[in-house]
NUMI-174784 format. One record per atom (N, C-alpha, C): chain; atom name; x, y, z. Coordinates in steps of 0.001 Angstrom, whole numbers, plus 500000, padded with zeros to 6 digits. Example, Ala and Ser with C-alpha at 12.3 -4.5 7.8 and 13.67 -1.06 7.14 Angstrom:
<recs>
{rec "A" "N" {513190 494310 507800}}
{rec "A" "CA" {512300 495500 507800}}
{rec "A" "C" {513200 496700 507800}}
{rec "A" "N" {512850 497750 507080}}
{rec "A" "CA" {513670 498940 507140}}
{rec "A" "C" {512900 500030 507870}}
</recs>
This chain:
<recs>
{rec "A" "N" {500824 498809 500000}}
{rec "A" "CA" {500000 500000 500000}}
{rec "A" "C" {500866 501251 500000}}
{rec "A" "N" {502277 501261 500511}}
{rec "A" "CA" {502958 502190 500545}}
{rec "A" "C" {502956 503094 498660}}
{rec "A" "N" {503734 501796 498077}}
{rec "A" "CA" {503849 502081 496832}}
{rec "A" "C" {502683 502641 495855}}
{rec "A" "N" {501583 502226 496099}}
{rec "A" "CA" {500748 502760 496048}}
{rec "A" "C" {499557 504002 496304}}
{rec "A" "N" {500709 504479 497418}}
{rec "A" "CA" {499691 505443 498086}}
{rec "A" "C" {498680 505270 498434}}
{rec "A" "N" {497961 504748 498711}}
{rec "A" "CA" {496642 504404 499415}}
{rec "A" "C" {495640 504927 499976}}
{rec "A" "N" {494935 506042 499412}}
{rec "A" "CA" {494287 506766 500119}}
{rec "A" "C" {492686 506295 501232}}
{rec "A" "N" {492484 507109 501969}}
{rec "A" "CA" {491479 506940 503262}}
{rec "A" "C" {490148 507249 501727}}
{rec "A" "N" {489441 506082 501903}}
{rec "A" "CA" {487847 505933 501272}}
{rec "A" "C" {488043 504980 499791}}
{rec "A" "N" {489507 504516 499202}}
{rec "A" "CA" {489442 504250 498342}}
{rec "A" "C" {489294 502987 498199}}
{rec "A" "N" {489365 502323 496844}}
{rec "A" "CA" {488526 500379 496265}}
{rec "A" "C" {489925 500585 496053}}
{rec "A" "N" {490453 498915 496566}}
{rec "A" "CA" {491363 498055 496339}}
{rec "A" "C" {491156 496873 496203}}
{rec "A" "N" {491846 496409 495045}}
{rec "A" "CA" {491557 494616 495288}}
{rec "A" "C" {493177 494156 495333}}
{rec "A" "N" {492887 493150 495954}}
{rec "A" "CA" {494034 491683 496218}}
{rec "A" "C" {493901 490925 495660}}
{rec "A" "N" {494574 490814 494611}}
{rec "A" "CA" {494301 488969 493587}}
{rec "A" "C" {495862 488688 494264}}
{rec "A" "N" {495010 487150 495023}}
{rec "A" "CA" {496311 486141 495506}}
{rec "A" "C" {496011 486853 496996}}
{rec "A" "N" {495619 485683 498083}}
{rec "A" "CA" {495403 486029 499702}}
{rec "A" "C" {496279 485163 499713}}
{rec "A" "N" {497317 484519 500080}}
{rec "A" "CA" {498338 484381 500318}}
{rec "A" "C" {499343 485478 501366}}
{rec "A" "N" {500432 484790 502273}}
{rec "A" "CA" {500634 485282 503100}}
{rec "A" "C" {501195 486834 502812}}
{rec "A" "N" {501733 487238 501445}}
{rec "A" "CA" {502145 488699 500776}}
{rec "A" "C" {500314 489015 500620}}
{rec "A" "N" {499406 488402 500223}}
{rec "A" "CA" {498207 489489 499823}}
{rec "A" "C" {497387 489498 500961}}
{rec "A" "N" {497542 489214 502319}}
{rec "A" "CA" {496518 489030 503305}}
{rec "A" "C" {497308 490197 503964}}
{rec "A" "N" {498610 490530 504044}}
{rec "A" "CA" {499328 491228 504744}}
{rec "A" "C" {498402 492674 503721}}
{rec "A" "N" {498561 492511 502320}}
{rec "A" "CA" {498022 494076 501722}}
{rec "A" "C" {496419 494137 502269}}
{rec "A" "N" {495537 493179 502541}}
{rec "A" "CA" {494428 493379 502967}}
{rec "A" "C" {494557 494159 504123}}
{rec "A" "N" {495300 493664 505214}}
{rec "A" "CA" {495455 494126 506179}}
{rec "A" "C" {496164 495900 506016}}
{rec "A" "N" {497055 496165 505336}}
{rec "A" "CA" {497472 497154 505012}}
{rec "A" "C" {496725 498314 504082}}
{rec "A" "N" {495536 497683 503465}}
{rec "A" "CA" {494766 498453 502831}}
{rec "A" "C" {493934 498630 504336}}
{rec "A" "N" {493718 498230 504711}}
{rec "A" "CA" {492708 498310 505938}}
{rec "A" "C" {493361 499666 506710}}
{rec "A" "N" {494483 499593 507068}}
{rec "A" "CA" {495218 500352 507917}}
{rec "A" "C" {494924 501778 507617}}
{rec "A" "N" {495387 501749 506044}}
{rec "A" "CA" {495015 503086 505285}}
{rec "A" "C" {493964 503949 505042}}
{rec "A" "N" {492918 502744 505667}}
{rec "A" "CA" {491950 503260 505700}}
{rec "A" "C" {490807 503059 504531}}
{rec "A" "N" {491104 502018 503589}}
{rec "A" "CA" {490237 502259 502303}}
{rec "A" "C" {488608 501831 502498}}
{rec "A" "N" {488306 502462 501998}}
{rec "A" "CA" {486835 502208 501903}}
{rec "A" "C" {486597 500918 501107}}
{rec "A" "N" {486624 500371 500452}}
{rec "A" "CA" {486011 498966 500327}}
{rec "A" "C" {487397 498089 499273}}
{rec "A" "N" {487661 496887 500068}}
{rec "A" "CA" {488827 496190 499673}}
{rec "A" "C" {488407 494819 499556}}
{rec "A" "N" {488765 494301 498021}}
{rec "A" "CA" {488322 493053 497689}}
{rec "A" "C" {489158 491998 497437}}
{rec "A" "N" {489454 490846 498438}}
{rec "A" "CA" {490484 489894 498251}}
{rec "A" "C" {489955 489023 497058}}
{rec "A" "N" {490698 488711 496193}}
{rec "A" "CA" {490503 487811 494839}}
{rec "A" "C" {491102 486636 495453}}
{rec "A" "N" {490943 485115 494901}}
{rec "A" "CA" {491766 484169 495308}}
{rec "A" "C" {490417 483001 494486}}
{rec "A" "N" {491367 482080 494520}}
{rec "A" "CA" {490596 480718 494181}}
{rec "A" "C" {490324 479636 495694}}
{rec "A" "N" {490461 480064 496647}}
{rec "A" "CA" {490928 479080 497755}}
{rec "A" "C" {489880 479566 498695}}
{rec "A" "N" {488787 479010 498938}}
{rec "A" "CA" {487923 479395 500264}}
{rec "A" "C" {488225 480134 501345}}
{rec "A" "N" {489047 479153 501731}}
{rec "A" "CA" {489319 479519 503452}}
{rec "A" "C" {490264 480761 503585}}
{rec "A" "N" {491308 480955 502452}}
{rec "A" "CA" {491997 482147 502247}}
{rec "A" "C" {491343 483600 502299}}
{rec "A" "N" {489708 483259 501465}}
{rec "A" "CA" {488929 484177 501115}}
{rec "A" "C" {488429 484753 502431}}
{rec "A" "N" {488346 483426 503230}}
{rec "A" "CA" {487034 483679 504468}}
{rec "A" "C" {487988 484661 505724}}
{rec "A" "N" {489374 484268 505717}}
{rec "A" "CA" {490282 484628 506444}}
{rec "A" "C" {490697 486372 505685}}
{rec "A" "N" {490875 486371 504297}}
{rec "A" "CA" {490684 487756 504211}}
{rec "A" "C" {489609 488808 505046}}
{rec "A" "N" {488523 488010 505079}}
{rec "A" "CA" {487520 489200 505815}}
{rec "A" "C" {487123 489193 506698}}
{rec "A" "N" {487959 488023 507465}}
{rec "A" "CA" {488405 488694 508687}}
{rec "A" "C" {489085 489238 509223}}
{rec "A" "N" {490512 489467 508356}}
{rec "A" "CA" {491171 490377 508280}}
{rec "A" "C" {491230 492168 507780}}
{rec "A" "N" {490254 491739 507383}}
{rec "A" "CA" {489403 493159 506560}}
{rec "A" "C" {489023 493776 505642}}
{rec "A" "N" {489066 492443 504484}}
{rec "A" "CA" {488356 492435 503329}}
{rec "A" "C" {486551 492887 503119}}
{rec "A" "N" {486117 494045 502424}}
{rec "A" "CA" {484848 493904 502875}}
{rec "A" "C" {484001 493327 501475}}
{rec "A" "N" {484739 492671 500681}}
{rec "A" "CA" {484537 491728 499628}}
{rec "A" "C" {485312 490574 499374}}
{rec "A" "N" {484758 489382 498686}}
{rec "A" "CA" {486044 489027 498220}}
{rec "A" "C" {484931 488047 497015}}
{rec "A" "N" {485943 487718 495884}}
{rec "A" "CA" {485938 487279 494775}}
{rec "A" "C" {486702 485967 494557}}
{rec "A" "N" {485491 484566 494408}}
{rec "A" "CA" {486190 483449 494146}}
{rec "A" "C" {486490 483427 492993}}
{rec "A" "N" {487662 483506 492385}}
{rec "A" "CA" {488020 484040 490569}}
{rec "A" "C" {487773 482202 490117}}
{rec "A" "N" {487485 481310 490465}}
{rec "A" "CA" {487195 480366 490024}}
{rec "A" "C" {485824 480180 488733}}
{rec "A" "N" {486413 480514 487824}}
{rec "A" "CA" {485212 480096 486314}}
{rec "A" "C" {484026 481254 486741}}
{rec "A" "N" {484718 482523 487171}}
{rec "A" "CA" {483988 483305 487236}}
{rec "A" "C" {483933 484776 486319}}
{rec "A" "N" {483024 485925 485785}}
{rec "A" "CA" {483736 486622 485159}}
{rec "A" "C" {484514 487809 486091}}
{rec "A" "N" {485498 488109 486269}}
{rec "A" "CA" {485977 488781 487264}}
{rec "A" "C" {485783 489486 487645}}
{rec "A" "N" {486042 490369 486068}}
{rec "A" "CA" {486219 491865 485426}}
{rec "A" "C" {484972 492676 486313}}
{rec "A" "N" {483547 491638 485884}}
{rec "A" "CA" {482453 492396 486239}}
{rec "A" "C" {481987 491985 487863}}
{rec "A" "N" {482345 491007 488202}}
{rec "A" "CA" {482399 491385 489979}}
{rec "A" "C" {483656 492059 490489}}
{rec "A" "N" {484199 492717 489625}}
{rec "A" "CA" {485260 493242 490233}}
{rec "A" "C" {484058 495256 490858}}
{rec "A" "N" {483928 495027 489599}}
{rec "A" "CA" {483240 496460 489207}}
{rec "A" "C" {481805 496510 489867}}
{rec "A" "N" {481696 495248 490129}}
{rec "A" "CA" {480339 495377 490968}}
{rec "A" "C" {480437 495832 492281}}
{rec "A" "N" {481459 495164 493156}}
{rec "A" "CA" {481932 495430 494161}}
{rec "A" "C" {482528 496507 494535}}
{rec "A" "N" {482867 497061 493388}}
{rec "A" "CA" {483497 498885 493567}}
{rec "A" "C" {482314 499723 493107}}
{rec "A" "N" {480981 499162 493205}}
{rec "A" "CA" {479828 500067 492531}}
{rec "A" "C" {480235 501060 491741}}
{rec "A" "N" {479978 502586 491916}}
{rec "A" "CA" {480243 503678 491346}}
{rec "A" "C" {481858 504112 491039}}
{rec "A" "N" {482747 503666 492222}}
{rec "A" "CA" {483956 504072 492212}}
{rec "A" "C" {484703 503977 491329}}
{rec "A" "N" {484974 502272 490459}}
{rec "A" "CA" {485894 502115 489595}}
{rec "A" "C" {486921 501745 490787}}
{rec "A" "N" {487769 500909 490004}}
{rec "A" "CA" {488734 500158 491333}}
{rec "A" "C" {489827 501510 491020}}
{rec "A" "N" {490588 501504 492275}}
{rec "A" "CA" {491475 502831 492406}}
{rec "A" "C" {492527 502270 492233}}
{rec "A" "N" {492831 500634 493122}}
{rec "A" "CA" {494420 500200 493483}}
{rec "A" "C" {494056 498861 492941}}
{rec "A" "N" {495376 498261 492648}}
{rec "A" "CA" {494961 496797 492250}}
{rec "A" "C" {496355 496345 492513}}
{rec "A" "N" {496687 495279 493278}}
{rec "A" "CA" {498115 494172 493318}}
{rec "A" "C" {497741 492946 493509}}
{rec "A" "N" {498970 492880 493148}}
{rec "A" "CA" {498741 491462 492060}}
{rec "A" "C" {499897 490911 493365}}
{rec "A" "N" {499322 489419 493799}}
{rec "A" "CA" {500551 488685 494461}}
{rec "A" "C" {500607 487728 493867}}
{rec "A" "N" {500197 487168 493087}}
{rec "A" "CA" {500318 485973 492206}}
{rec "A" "C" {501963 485531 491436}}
{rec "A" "N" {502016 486658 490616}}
{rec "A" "CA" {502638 486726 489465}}
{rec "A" "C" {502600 486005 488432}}
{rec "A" "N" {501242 485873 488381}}
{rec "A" "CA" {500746 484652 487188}}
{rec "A" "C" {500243 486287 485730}}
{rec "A" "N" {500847 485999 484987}}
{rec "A" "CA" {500430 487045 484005}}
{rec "A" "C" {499101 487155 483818}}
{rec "A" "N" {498289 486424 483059}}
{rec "A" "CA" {496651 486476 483170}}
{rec "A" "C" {496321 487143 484435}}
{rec "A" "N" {496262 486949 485507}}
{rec "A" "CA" {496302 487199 486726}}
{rec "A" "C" {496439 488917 486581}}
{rec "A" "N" {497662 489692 486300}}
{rec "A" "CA" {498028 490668 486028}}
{rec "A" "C" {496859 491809 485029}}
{rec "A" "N" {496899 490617 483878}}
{rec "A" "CA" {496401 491283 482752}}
{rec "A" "C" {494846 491526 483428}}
{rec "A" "N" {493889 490615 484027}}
{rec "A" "CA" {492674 490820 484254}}
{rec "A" "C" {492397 492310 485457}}
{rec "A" "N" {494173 492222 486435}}
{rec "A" "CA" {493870 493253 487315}}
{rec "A" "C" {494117 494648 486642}}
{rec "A" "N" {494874 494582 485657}}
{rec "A" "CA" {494941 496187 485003}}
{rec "A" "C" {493722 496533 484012}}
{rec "A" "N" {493004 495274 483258}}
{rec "A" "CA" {491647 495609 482709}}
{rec "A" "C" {490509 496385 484339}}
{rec "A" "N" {490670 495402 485405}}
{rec "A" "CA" {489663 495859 486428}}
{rec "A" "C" {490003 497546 486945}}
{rec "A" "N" {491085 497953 486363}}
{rec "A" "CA" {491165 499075 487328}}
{rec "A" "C" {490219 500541 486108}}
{rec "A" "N" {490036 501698 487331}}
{rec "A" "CA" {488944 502541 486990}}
{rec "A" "C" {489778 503798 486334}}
{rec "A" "N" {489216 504710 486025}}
{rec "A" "CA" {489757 505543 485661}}
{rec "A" "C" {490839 506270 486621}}
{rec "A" "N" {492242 506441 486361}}
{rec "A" "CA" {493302 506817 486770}}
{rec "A" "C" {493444 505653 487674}}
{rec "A" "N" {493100 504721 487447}}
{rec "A" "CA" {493706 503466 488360}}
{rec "A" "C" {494898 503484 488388}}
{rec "A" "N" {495733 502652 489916}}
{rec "A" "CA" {497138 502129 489178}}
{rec "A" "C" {496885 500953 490525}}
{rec "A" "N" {498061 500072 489308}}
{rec "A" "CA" {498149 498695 490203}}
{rec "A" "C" {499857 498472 490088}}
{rec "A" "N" {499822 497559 490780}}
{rec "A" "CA" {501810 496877 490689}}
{rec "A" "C" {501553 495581 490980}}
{rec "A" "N" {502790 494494 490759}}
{rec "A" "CA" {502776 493500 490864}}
{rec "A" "C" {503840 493021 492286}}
{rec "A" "N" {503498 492265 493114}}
{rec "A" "CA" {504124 492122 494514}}
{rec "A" "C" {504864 490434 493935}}
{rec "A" "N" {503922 490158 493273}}
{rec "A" "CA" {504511 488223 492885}}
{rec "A" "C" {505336 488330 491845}}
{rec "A" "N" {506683 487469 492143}}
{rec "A" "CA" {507289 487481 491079}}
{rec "A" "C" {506860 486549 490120}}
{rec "A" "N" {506478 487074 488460}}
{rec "A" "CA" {506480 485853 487752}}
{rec "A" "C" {507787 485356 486865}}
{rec "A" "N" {507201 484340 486267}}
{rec "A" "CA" {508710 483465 485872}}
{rec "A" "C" {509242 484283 485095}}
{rec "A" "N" {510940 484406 484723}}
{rec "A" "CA" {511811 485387 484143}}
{rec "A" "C" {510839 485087 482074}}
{rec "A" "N" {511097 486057 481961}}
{rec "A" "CA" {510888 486643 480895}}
{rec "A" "C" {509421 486735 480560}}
{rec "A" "N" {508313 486715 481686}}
{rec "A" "CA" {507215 486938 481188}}
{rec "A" "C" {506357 487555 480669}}
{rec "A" "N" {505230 487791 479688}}
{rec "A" "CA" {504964 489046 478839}}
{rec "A" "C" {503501 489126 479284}}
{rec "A" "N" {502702 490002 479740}}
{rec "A" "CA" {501478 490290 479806}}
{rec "A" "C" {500814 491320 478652}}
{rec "A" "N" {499597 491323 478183}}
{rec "A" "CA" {499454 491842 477153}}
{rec "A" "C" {498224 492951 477816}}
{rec "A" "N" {498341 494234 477757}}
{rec "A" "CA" {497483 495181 477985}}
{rec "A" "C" {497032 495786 476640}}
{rec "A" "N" {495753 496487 476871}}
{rec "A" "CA" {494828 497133 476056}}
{rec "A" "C" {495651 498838 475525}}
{rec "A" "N" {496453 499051 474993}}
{rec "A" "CA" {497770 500227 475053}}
{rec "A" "C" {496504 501386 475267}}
{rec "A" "N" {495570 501523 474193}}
{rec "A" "CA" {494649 502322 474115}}
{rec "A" "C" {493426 502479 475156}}
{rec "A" "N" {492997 501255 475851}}
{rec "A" "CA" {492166 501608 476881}}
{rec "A" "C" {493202 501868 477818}}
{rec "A" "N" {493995 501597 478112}}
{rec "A" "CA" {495023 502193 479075}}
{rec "A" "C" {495574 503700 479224}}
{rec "A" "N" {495514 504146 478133}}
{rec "A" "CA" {495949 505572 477899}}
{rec "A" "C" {494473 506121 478259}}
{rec "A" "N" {493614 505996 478016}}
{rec "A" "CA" {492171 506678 477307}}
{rec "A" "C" {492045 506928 479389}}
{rec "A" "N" {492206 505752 480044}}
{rec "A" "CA" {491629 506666 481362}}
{rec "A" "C" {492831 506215 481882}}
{rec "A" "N" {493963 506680 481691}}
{rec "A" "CA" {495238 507122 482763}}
{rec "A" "C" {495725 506383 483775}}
{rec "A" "N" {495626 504843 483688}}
{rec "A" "CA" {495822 503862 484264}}
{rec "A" "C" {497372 504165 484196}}
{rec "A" "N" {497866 503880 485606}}
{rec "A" "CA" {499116 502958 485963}}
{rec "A" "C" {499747 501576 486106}}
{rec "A" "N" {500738 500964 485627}}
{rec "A" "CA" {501329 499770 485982}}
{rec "A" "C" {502366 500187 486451}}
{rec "A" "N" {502379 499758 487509}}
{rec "A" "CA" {504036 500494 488136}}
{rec "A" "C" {504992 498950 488878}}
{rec "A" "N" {506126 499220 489040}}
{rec "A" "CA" {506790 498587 489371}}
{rec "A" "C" {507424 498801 490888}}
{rec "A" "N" {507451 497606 491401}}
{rec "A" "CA" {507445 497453 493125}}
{rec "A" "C" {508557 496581 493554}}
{rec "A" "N" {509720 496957 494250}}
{rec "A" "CA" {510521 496013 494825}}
{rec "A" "C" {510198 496359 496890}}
{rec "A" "N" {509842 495357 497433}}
{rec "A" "CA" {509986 495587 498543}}
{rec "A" "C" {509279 496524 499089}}
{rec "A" "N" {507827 497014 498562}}
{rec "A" "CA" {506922 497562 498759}}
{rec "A" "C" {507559 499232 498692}}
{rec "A" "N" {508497 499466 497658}}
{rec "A" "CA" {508834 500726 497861}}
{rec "A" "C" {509235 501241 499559}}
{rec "A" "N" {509839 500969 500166}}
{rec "A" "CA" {509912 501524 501086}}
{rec "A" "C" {511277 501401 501456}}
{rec "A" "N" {511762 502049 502895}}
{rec "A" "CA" {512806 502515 502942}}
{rec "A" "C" {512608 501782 504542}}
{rec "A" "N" {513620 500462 505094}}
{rec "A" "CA" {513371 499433 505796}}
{rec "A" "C" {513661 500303 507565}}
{rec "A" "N" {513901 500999 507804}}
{rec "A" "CA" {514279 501710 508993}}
{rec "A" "C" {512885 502407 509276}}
{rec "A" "N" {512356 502839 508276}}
{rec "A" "CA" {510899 503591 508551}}
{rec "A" "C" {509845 502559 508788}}
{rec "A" "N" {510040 501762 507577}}
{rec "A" "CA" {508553 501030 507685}}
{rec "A" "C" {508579 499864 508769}}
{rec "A" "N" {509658 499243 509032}}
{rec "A" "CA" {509839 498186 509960}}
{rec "A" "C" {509349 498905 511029}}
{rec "A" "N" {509964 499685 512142}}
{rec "A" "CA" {509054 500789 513269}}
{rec "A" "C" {507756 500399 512980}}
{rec "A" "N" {507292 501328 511928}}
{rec "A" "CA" {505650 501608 511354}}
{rec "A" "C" {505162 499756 511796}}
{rec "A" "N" {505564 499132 511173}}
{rec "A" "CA" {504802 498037 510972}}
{rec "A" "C" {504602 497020 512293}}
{rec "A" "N" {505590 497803 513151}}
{rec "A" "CA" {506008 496880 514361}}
{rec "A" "C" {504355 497872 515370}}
{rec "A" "N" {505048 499123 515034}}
{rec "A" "CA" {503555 499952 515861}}
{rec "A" "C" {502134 499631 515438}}
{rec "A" "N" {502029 499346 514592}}
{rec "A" "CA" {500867 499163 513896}}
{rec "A" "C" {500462 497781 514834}}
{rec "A" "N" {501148 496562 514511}}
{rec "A" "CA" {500879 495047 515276}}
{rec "A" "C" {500968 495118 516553}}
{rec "A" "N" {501782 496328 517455}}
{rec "A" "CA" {501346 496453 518936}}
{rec "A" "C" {499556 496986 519093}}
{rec "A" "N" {499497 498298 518367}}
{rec "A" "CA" {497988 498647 518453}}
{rec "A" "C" {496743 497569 518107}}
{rec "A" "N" {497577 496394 517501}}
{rec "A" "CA" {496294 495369 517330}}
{rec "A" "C" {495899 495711 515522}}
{rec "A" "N" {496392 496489 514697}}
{rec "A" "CA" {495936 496739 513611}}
{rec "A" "C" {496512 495877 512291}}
{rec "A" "N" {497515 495027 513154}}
{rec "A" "CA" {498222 494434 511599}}
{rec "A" "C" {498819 492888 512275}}
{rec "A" "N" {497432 492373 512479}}
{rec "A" "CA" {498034 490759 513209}}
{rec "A" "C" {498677 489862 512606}}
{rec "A" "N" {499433 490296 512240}}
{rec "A" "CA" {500920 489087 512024}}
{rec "A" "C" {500379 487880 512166}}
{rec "A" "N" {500122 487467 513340}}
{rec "A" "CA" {499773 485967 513785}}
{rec "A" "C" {499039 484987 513700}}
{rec "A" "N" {497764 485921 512329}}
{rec "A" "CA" {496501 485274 512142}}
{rec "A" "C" {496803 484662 510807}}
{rec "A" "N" {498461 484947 510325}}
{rec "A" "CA" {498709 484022 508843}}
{rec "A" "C" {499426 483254 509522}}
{rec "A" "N" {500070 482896 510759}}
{rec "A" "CA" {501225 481998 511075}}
{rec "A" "C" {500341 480550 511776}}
{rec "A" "N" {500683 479523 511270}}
{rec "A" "CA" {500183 478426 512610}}
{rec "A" "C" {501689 477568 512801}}
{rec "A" "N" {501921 476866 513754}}
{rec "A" "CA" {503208 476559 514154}}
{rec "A" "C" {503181 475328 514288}}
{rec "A" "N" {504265 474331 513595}}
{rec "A" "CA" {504157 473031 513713}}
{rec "A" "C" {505656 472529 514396}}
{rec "A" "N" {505733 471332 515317}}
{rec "A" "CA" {506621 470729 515632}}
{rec "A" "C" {507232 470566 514653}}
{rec "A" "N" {508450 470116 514649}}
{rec "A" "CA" {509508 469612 513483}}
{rec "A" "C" {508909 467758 513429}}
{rec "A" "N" {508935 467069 514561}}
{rec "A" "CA" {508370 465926 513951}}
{rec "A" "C" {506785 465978 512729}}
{rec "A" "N" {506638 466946 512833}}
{rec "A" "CA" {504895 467330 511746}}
{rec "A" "C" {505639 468089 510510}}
{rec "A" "N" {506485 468278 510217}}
{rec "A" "CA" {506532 468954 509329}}
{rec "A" "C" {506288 468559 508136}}
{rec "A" "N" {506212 467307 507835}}
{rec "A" "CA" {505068 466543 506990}}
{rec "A" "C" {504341 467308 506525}}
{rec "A" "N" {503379 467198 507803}}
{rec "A" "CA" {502101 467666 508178}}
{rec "A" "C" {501967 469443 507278}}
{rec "A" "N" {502921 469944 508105}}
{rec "A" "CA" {502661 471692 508070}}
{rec "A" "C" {502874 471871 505922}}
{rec "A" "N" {504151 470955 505939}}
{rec "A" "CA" {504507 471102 503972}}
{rec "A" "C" {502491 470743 503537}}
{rec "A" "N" {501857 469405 503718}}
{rec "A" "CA" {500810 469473 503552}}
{rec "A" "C" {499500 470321 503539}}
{rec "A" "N" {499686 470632 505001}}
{rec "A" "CA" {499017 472134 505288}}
{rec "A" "C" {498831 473091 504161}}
{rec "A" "N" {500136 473462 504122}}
{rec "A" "CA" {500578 474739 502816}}
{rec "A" "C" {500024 474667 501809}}
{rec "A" "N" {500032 473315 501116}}
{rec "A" "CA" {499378 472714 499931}}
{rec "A" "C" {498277 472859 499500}}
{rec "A" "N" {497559 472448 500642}}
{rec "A" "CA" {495853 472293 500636}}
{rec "A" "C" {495380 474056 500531}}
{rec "A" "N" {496083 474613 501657}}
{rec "A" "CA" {495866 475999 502268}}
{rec "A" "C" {494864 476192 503404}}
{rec "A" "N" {494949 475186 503731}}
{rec "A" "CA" {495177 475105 505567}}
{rec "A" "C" {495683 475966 506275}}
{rec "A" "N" {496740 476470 505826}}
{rec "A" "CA" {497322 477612 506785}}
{rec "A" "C" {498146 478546 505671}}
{rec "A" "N" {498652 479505 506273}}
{rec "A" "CA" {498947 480366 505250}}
{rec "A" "C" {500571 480458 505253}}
{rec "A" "N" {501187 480916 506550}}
{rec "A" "CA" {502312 480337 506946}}
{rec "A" "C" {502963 479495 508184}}
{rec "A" "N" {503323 478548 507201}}
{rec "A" "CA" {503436 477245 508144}}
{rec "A" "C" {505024 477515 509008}}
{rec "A" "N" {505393 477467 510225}}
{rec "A" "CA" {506477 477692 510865}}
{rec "A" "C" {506952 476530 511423}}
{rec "A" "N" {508260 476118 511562}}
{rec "A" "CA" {508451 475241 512149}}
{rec "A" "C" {509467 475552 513353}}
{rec "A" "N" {509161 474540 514642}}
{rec "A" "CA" {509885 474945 516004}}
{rec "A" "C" {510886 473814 516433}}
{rec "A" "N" {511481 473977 516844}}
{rec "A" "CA" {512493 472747 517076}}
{rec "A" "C" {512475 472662 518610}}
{rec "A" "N" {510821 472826 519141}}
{rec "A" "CA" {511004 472720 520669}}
{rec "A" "C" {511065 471048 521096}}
{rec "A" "N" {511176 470166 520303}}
{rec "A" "CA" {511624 468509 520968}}
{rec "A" "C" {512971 468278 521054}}
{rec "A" "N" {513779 469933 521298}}
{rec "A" "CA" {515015 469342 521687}}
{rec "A" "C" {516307 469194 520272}}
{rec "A" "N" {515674 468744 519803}}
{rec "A" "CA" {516614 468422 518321}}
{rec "A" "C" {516810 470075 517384}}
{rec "A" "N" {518404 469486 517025}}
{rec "A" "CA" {518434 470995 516403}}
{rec "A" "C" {518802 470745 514606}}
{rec "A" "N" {518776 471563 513631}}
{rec "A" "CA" {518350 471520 512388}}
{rec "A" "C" {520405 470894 512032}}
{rec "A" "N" {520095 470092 511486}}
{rec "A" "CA" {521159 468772 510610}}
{rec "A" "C" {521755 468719 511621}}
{rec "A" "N" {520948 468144 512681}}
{rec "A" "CA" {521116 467185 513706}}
{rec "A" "C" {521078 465691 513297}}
</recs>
């Protein structure tokens, strides 16, 4: 949201709730936006966005996007759009969803040399942005503070993407991940044993 600027009342969507797009839910939240829509194919990701503070969300599964994207931003036109995926389609559908003077960036890396294909002319015609994002634009002495104050006040719970597995489960937790059971799986080495032991 940094990179983005993020203004207080504005539509954002999240394609990809994953542990990078649940953190921007949460961070669009912070900013204050008026209505923020997690995209994802994965239920429980979805359901966990809004409780994190999604006040939409969009199962992109064999759905048309474009137009629940725009439904969900009623009048507004989407303002912000990131992409955690880095699946190009993925990309291409979030820079069609955005509104006039939209801008979006991409947080997921996709595979080296990938090409997404935009509309050059509907893109120009209402002043859309694609911008480019390393590390959420920010400058790590400022935002680390910020982000640490923010999760003391209760506004940016870290802990509601983490679940924690023994090292004998780690089976288990790689499985977890898979399904999307959990978002980030941690592992503890509290039985004593220590790593290439």
């Amino acid at each position: 949201m940094n990179a983005l600027d993020v203004q207080s009342g504005a539509t954002v969507a999240v394609f990809g709730t994953g542990a990078v797009g649940l953190a921007a839910v949460m961070a669009a939240k912070v900013r204050g936006a008026g209505i923020i829509i997690g995209v994802d194919t994965n239920a429980g990701r979805l359901e966990l966005a809004k409780e994190l503070g999604a006040t939409h969300v969009v199962n992109s599964s064999g759905v048309e996007l474009v137009g629940k994207i725009e439904a969900a931003c009623q009048s507004q036109g989407l303002m912000y759009g990131v992409d955690t995926t880095g699946v190009p389609r993925v990309i291409e559908h979030m820079v069609h969803c955005l509104g006039p003077l939209g801008k979006a960036l991409t947080l997921g890396a996709p595979p080296p040399e990938s090409k997404v294909q935009i509309d050059v002319l509907s893109h120009l015609a209402k002043g859309r942005q694609y911008i480019g994002c390393n590390q959420g634009n920010s400058v790590a002495n400022q935002m680390v503070p910020y982000l640490i104050d923010q999760h003391r006040r209760g506004r940016f719970p870290l802990e509601r993407l983490v679940k924690t597995y023994d090292i004998d489960n780690f089976q288990i937790a790689i499985e977890d991940a898979k399904a999307g059971n959990c978002i980030k799986p941690v592992i503890l080495w509290s039985n004593g044993k220590r790593p290439l032991q």
